[in-house]
N, C-alpha and C positions, 0 to 999 in steps of 0.2 A: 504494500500500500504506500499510495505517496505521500509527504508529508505538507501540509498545509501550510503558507506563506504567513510569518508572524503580521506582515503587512495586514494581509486580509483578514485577519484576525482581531487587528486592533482596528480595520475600519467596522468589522461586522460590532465587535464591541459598542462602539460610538455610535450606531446607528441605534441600537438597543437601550444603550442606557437614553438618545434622545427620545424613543419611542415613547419611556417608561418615564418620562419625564424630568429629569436630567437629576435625578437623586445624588446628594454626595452619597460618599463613604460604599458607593456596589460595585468599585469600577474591577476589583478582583471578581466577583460575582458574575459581572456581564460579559468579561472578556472568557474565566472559564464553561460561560454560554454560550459562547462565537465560538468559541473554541471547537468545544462539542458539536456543536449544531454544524458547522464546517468538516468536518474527520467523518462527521455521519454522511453529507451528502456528496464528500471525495469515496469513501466507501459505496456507495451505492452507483455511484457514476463507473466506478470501477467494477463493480461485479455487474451491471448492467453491460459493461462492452464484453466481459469474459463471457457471460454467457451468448453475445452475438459472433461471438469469433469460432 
């Protein structure tokens, strides 16, 4: 599996915590949620082409 780009990690972050209303103190909270939510959908983009190959 490949490894997610810290960039897009810390934009998916900042996008989240503006959603959630720009809260101090989540910014470890929001980025280990970009985080995840990024690895889940590099995972499934990956096992979607393995299973078309």
């Amino acid at each position: 599996m490949g490894r997610v780009p810290s960039i897009e990690i810390v934009r998916r972050a900042y996008k989240i915590w503006e959603e959630s209303g720009k809260p101090e103190g989540k910014d470890q909270e929001f980025y280990h949620r970009a985080e995840r939510e990024l690895e889940d959908e590099l995972a499934q983009r990956e096992a979607t082409r393995s299973d078309k190959a």
